[in-house]
Backbone as CSV, one residue per row, in Angstrom:
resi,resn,N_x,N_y,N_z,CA_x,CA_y,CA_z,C_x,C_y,C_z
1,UNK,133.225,92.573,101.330,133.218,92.594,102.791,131.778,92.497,103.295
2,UNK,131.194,91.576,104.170,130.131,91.090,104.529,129.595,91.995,105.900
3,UNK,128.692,92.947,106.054,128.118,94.187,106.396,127.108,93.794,108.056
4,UNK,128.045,94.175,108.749,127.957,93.568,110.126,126.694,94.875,111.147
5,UNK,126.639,94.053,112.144,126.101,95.100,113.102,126.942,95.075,114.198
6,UNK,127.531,96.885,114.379,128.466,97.007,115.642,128.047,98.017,115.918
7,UNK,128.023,97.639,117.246,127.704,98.257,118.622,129.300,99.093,118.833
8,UNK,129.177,100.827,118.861,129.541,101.364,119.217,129.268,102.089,120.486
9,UNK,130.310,101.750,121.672,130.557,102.262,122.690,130.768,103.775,123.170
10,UNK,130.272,104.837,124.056,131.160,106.082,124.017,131.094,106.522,121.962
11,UNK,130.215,106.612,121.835,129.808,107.001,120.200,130.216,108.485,120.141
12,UNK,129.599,109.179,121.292,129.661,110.696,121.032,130.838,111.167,121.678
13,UNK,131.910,110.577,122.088,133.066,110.704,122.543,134.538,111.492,121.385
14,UNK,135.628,111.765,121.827,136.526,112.271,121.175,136.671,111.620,120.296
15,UNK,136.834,110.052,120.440,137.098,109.060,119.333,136.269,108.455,118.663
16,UNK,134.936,108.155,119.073,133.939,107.337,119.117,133.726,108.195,117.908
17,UNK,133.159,109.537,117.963,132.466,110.275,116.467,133.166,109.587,115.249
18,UNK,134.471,109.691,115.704,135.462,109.394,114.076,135.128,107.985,113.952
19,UNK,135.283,107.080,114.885,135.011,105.753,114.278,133.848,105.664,114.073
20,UNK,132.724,106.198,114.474,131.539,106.197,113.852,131.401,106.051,112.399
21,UNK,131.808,107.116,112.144,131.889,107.688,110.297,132.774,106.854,109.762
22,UNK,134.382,106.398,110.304,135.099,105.452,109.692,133.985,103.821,108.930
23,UNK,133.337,103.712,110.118,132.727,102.136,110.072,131.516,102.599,108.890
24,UNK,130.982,103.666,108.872,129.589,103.937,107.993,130.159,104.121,106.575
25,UNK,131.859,104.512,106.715,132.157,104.629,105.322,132.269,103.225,104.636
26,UNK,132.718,102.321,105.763,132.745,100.946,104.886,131.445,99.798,105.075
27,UNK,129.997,100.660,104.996,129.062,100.044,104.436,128.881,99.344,105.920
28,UNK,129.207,99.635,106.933,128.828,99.071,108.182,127.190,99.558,109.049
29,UNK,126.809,98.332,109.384,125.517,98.884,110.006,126.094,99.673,111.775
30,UNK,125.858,100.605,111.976,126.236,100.871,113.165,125.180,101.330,114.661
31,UNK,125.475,100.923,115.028,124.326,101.116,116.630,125.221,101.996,117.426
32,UNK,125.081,103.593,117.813,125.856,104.052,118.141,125.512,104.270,120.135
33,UNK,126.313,104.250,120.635,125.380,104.438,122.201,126.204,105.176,122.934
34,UNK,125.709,106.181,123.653,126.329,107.200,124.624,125.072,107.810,125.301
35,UNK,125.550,108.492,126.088,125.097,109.627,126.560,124.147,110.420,126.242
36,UNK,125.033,110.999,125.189,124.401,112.036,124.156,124.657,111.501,122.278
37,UNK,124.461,112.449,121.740,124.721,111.948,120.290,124.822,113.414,119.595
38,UNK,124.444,114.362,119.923,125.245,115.431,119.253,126.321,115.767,117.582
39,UNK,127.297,114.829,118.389,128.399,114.818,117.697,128.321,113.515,116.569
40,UNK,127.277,112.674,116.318,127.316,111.407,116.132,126.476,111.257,114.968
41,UNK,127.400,110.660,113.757,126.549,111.288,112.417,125.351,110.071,112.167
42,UNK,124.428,111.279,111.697,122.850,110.828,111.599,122.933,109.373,111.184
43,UNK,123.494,109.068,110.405,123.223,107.567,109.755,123.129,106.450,110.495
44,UNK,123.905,106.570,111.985,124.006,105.828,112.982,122.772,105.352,113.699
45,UNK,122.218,104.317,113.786,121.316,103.902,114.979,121.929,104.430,116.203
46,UNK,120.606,105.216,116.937,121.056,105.705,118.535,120.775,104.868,119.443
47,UNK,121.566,104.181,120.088,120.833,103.129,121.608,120.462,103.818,122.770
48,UNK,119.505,103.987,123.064,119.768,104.793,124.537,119.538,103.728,125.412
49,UNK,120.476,103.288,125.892,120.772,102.611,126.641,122.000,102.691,127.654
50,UNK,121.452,102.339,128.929,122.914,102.328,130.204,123.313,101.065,130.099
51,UNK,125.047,101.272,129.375,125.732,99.818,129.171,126.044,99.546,130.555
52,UNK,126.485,100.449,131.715,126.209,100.146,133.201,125.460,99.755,134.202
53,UNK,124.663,100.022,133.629,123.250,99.318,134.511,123.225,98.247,135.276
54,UNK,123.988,97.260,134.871,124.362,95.619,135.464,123.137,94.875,135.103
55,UNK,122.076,95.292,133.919,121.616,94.551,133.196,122.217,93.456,132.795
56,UNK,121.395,91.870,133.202,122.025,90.646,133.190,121.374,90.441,131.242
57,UNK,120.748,91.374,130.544,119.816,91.068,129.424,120.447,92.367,128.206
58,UNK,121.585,92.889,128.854,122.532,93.936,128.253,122.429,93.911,126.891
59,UNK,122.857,92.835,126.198,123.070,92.587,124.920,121.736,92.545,123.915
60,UNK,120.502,92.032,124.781,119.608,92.121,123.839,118.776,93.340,123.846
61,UNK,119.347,94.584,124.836,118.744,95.417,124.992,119.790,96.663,123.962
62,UNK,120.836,95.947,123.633,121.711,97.072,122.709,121.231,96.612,121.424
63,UNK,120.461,95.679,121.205,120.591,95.172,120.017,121.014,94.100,118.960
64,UNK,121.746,93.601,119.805,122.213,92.281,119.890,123.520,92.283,118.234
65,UNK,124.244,93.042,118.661,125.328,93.396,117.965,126.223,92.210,117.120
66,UNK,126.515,91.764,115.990,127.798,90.650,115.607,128.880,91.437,116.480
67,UNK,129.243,92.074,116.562,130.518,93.065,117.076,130.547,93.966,117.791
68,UNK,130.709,94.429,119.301,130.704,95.664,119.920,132.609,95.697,120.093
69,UNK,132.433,97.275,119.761,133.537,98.277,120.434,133.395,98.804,121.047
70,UNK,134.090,98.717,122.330,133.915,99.196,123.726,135.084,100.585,123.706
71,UNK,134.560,101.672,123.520,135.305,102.698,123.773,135.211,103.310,124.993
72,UNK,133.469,103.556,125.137,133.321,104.533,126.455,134.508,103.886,127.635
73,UNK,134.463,105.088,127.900,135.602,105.364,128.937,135.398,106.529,130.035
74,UNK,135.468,106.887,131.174,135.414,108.690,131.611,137.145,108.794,132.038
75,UNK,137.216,109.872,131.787,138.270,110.754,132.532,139.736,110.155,131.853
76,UNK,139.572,109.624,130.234,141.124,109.628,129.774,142.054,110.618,129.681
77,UNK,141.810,111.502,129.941,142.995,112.128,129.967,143.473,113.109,131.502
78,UNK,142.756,112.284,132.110,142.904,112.726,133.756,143.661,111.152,134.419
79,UNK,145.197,110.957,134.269,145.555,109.686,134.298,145.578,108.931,135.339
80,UNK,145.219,109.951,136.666,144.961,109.268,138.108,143.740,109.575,138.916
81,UNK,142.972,109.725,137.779,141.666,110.393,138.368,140.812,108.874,139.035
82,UNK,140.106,109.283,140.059,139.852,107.659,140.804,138.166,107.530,139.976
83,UNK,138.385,107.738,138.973,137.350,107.170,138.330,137.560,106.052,137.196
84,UNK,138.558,105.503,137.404,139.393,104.702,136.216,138.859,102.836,137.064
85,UNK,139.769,103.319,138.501,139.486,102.070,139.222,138.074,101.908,139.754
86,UNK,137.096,103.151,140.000,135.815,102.996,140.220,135.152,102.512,139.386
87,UNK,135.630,102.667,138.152,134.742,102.117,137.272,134.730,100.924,136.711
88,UNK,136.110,100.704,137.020,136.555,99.110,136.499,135.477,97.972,136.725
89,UNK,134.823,97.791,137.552,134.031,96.876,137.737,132.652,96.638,136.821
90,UNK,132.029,98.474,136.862,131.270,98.225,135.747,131.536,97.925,134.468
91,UNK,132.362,98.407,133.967,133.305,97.836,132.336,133.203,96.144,132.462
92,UNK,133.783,95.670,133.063,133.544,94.200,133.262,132.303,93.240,133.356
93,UNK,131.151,93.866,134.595,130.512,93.463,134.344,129.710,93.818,132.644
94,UNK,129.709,94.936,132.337,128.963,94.972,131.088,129.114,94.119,129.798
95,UNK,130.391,93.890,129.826,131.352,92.725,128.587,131.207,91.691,129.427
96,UNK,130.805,90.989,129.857,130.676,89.807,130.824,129.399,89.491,130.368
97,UNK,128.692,90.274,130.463,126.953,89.998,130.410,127.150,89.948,128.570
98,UNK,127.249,91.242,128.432,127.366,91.177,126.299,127.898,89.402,126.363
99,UNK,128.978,88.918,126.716,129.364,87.911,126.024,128.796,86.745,126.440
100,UNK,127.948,86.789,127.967,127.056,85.876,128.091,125.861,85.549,127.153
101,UNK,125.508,87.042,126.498,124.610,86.678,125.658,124.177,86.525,124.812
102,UNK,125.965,86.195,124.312,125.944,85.189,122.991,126.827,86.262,122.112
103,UNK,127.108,87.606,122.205,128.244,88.137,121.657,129.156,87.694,121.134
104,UNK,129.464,87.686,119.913,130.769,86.852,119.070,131.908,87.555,118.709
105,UNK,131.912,88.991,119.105,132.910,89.407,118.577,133.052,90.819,119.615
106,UNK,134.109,90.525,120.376,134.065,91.965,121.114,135.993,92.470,121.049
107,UNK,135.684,93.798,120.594,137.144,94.477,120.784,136.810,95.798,121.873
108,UNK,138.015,96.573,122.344,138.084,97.387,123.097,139.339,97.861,123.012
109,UNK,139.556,99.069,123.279,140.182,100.826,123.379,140.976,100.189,124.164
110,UNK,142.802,99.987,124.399,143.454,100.036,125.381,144.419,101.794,124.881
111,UNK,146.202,101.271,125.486,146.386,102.464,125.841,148.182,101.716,126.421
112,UNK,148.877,102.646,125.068,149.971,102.508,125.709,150.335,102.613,127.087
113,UNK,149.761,103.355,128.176,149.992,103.753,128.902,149.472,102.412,130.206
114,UNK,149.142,100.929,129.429,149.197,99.725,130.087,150.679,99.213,130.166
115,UNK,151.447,99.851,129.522,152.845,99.628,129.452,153.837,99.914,130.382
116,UNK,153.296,101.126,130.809,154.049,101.584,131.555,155.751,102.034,130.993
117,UNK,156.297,102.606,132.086,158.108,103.048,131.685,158.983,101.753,130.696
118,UNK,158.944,102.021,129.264,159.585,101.395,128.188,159.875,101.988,127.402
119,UNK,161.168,101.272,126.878,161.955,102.145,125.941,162.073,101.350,124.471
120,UNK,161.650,101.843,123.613,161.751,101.034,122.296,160.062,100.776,121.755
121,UNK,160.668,99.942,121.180,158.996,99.380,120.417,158.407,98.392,120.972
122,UNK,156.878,98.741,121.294,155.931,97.809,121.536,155.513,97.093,121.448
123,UNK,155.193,95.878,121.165,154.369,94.409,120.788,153.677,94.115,121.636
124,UNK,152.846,93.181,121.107,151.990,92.571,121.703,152.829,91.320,122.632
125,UNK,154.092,91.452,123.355,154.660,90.703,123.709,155.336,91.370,125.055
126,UNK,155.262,92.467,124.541,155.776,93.401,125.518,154.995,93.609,126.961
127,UNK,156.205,93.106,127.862,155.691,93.046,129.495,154.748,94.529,129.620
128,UNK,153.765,94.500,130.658,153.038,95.413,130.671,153.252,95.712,132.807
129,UNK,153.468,96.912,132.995,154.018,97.294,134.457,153.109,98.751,134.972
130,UNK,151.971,99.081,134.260,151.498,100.313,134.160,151.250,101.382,135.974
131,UNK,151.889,102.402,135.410,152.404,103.576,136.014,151.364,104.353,136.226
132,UNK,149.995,104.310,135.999,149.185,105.416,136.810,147.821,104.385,136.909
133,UNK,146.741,105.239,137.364,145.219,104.493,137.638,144.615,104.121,136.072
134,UNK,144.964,105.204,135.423,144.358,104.793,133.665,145.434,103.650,133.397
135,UNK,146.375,103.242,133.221,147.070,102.462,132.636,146.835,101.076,133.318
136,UNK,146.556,101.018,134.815,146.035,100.079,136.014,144.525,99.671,135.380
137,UNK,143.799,100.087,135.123,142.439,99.858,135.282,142.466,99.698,133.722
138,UNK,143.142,99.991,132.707,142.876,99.742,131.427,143.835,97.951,131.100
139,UNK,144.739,97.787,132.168,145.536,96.554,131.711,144.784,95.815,132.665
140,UNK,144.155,95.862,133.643,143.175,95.000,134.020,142.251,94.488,133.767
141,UNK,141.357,95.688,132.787,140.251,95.129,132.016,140.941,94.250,130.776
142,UNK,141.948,94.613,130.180,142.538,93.756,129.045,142.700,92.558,129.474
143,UNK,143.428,92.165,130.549,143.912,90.892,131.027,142.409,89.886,131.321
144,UNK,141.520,90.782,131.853,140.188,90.035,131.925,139.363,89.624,130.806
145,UNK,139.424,90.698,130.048,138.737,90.634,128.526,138.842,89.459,127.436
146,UNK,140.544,89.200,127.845,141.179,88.136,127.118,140.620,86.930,127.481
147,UNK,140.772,86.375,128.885,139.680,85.352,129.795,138.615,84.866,129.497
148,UNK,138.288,86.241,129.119,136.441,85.825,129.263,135.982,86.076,128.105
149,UNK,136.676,86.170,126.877,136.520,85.981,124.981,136.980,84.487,125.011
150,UNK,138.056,84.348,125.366,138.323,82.706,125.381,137.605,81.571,125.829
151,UNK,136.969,82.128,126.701,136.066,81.839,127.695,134.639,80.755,127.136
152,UNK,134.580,82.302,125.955,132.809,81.997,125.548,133.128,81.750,123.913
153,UNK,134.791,81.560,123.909,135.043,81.479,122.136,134.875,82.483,121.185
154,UNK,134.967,83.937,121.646,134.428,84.745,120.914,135.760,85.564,120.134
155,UNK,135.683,86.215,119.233,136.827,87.076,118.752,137.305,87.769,119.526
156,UNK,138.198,88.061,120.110,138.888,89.268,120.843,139.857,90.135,120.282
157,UNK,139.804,91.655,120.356,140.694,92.259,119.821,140.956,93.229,120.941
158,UNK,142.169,93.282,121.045,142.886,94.842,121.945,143.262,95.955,121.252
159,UNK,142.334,96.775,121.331,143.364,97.764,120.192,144.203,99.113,121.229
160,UNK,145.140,98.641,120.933,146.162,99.472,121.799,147.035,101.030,121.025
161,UNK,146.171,102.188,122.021,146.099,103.654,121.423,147.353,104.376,121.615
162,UNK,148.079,105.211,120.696,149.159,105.875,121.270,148.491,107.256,121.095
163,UNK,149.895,108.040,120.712,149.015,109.489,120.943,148.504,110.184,119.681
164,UNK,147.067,110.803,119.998,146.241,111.077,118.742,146.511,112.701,118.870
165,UNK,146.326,112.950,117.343,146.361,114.176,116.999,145.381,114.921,116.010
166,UNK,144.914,115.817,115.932,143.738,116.273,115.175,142.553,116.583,115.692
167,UNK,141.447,117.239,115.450,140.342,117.566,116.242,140.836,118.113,117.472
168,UNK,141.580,118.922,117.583,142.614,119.303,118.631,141.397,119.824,119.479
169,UNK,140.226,120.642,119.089,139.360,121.376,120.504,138.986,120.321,121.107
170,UNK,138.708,119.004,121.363,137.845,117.822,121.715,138.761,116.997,122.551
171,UNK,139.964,117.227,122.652,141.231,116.026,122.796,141.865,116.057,124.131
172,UNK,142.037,117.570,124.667,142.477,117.916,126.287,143.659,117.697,125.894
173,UNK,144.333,117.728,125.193,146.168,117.403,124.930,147.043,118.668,125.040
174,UNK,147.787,118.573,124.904,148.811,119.828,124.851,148.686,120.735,123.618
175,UNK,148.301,120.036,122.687,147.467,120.381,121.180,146.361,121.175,121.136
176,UNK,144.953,120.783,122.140,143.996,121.739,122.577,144.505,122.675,123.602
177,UNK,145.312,122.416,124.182,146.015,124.015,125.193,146.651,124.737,124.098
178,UNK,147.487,124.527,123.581,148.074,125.219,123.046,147.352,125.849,121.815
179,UNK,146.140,125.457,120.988,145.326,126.091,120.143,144.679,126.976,121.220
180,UNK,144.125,126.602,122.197,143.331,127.662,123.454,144.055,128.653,123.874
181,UNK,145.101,129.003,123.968,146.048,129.756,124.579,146.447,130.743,123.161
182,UNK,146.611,130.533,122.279,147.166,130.939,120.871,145.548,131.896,120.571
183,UNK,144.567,131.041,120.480,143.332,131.992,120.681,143.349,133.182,121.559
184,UNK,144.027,133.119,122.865,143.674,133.948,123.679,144.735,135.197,123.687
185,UNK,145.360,135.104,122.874,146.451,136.259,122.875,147.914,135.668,123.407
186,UNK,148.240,134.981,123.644,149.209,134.034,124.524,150.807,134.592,123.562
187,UNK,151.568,134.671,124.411,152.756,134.746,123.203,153.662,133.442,123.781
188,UNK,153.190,132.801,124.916,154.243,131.366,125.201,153.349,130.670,126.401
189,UNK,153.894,129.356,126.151,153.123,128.484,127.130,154.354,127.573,127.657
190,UNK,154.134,127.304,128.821,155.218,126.300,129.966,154.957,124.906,129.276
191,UNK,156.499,124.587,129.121,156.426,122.973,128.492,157.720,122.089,128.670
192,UNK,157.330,120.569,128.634,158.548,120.031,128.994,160.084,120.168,128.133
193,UNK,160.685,119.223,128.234,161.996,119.796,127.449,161.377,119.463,125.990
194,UNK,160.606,118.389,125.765,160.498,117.795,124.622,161.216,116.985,123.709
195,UNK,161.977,116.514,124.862,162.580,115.503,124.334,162.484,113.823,124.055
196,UNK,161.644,113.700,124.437,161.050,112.107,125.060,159.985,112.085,123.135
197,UNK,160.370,110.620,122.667,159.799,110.202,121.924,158.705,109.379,121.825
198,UNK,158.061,109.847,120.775,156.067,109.041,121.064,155.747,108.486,119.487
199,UNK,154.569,107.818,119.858,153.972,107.142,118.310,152.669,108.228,118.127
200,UNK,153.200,109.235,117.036,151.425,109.890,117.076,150.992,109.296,115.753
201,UNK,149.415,110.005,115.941,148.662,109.351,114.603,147.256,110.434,114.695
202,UNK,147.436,110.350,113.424,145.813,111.459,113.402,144.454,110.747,113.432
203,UNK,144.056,111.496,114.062,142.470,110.642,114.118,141.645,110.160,113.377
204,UNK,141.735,110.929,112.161,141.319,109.963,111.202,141.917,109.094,110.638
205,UNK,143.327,108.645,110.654,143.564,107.283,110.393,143.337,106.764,111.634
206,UNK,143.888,106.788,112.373,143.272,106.313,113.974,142.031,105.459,113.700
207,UNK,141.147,106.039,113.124,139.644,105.611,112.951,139.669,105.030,112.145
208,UNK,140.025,105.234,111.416,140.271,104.607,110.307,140.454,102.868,110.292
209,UNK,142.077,102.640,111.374,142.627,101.805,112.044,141.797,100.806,112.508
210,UNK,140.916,101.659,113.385,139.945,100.760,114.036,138.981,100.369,113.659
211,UNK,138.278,100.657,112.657,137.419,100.207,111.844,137.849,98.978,111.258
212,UNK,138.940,98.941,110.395,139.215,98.068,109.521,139.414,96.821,110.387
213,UNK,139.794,96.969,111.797,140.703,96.134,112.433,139.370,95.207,112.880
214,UNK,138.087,95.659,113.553,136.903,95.149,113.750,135.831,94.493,112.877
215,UNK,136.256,95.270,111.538,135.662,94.303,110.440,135.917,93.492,109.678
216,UNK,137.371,93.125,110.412,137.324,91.509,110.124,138.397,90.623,111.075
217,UNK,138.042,89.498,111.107,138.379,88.649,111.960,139.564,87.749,111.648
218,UNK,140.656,87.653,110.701,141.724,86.917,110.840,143.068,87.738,111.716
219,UNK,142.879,89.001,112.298,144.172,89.634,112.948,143.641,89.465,114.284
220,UNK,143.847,89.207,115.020,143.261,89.226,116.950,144.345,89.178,117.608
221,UNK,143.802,89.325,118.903,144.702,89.373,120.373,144.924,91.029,120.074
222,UNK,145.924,91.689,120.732,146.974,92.857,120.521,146.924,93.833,120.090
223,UNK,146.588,94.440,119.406,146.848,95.463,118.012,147.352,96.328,118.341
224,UNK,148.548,96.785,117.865,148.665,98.280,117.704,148.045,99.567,116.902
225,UNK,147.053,100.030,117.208,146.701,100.958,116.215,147.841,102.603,116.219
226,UNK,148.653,102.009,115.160,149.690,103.668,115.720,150.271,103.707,114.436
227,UNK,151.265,105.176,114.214,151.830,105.061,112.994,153.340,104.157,112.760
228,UNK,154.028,103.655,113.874,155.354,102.816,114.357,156.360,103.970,114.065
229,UNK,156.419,104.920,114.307,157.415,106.019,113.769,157.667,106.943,115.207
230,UNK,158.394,106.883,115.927,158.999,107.282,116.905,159.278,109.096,116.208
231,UNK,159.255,110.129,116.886,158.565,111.658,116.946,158.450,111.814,117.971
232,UNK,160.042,113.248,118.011,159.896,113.334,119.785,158.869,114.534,119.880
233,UNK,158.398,115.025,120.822,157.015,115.773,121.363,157.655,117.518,120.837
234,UNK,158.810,117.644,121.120,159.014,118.913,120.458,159.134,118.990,119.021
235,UNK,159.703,117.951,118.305,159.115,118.181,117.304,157.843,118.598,116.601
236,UNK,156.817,117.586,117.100,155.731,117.574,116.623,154.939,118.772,117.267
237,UNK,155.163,119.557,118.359,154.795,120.751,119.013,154.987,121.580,117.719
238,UNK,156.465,121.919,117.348,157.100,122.735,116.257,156.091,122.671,115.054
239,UNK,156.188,121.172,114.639,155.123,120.999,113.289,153.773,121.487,113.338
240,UNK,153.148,121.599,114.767,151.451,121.799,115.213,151.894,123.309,114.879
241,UNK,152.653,124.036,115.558,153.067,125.310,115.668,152.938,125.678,113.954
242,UNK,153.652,125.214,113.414,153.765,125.783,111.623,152.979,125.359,110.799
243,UNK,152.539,123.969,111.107,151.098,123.877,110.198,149.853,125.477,110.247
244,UNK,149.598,125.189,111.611,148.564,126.289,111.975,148.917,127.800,112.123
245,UNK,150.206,128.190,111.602,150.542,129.271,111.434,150.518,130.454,112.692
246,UNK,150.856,129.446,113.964,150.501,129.923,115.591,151.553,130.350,115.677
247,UNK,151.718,131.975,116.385,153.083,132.478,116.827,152.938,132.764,118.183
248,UNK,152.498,131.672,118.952,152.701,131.531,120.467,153.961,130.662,119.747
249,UNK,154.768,130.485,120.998,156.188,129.919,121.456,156.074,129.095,122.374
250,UNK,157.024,127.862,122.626,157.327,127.133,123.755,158.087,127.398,124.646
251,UNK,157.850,127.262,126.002,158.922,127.701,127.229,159.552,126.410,127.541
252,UNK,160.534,125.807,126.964,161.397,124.768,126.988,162.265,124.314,128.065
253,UNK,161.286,123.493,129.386,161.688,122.895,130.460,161.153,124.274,132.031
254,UNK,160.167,124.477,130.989,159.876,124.802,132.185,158.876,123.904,132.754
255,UNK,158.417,122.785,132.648,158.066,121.580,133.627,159.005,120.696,133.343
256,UNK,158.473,120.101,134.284,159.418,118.383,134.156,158.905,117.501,133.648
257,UNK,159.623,116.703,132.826,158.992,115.216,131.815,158.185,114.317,133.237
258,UNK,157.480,113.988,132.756,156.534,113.111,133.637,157.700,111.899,133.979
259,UNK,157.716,110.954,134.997,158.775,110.059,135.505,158.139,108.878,134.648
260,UNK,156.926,108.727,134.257,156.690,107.357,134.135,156.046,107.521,132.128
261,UNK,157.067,108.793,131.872,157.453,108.782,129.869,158.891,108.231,129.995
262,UNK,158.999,107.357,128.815,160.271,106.843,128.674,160.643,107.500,127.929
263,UNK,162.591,107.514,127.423,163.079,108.241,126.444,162.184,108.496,125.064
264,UNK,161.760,106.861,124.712,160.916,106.721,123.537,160.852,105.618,123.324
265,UNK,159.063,105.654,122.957,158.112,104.490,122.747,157.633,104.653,121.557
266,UNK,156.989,103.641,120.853,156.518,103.317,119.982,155.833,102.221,119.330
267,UNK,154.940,101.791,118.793,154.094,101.001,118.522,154.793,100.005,117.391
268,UNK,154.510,98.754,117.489,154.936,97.980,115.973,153.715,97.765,115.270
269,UNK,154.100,98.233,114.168,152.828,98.258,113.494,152.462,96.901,112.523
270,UNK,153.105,96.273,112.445,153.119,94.715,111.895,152.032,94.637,111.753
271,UNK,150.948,94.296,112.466,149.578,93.395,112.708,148.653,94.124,111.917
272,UNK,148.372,95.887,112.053,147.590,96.702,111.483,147.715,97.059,109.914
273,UNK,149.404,97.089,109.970,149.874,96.561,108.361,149.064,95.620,107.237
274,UNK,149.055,94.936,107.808,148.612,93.689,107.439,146.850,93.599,107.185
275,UNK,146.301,94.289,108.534,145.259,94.505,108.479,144.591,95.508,107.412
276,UNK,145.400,96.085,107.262,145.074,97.414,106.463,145.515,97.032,104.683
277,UNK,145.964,95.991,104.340,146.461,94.875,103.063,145.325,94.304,102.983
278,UNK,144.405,94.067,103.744,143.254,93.040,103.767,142.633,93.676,102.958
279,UNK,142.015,95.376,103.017,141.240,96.106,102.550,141.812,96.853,101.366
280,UNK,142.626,96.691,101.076,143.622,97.267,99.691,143.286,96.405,98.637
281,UNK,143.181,94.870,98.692,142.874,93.737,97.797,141.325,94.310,96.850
């Protein structure tokens, strides 16, 4: 496998750390860029650089990457927070400029939740109707992304996220409440019925996923990065519950399922399959 330079996005982020280390395990040169770096293992080149800026010279100021992954993101797990559509513009311009300047290979972080209310399994075929400001502003940048890789001839990849599990303090999920609450003496926490089915995946394959999927170029367009295994939310509550040996309890319907979760979704994992055969050889 021929040892690239990628520009990591949101490096010191929930996800960004793991794919950090995913890409350094497979001999990848990495340029990591955020904020901060804290969390962001040493081996990584640090960019300090504002990918927002509306620097028209973006790309040669990151380094001039074979490959950026665009993770940074703010406020994923705040799904109508108006910083999704505020920001949309800068996300665009920044991959606009990268691919003006000569960028050959750009992927980016989507999000089941471009899907919107569906029932069954996902593809890359599958109509997209998205139900809040994150799912709006993440299928907008996709639909543009696609445009403007075609555009300049460059690789494009979507890698499309379901729900992650692991590193539970870092994540804001029902996973970090419920470890926070179990800390605090808690003997039960308010929760939906748990009946509605999801695609989870742990973060380190997650990262895993995405690594492999960026370092190399015959799988594009779409991706599902997920495990394709439908797991309804109380289950996997139950399993978080007995792995970690937590005797807090669930209060079962005492909220309401969100309107815009379907019975059950799930990812096809076909493409990542395949991807993940590449690196087995």
């Amino acid at each position: 496998m021929q040892q690239k330079r990628i520009l990591v996005t949101g490096a010191n982020g929930y996800l960004g750390r793991h794919v950090v280390r995913a890409l350094l395990e497979l001999k990848q040169e990495v340029l990591a860029c955020d904020l901060a770096f804290d969390a962001v293992d040493s081996r990584a080149h640090q960019i300090n650089e504002s990918i927002f800026s509306g620097a028209a010279d973006i790309y040669r100021r990151v380094g001039s990457p074979d490959v950026c992954l665009h993770l940074a993101w703010r406020d994923g797990f705040l799904h109508n927070s108006p910083a999704h559509m505020g920001d949309l513009s800068a996300h665009y311009t920044f991959l606009l400029h990268m691919l003006d300047g000569g960028l050959p290979h750009i992927a980016a972080m989507g999000s089941m939740h471009e899907v919107g209310y569906w029932e069954g399994v996902i593809d890359e075929h599958t109509p997209t109707q998205p139900l809040s400001m994150y799912g709006i502003a993440k299928n907008s940048l996709r639909q543009a992304l696609a445009l403007m890789a075609q555009a300049h001839e460059a690789v494009y990849q979507w890698l499309r996220g379901y729900y992650i599990l692991g590193d539970d303090l870092h994540n804001h999920s029902i996973f970090s409440r419920i470890t926070q609450l179990e800390s605090e003496g808690a003997s039960t926490f308010p929760f939906t019925t748990g009946k509605n089915k999801f695609d989870f995946i742990y973060i380190d394959e997650l990262a895993k996923q995405i690594a492999c999927t960026i370092c190399q170029e015959e799988v594009t367009g779409i991706i599902n990065c997920c495990s394709g295994k439908p797991v309804s939310l109380a289950e996997q509550v139950e399993q978080f519950l007995s792995e970690h040996h937590f005797s807090i309890r669930p209060e079962y319907g005492a909220y309401p399922d969100r309107p815009y979760d379907s019975p059950g979704m799930w990812g096809d994992p076909t493409k990542i399959q395949t991807i993940l055969t590449l690196f087995k050889k």
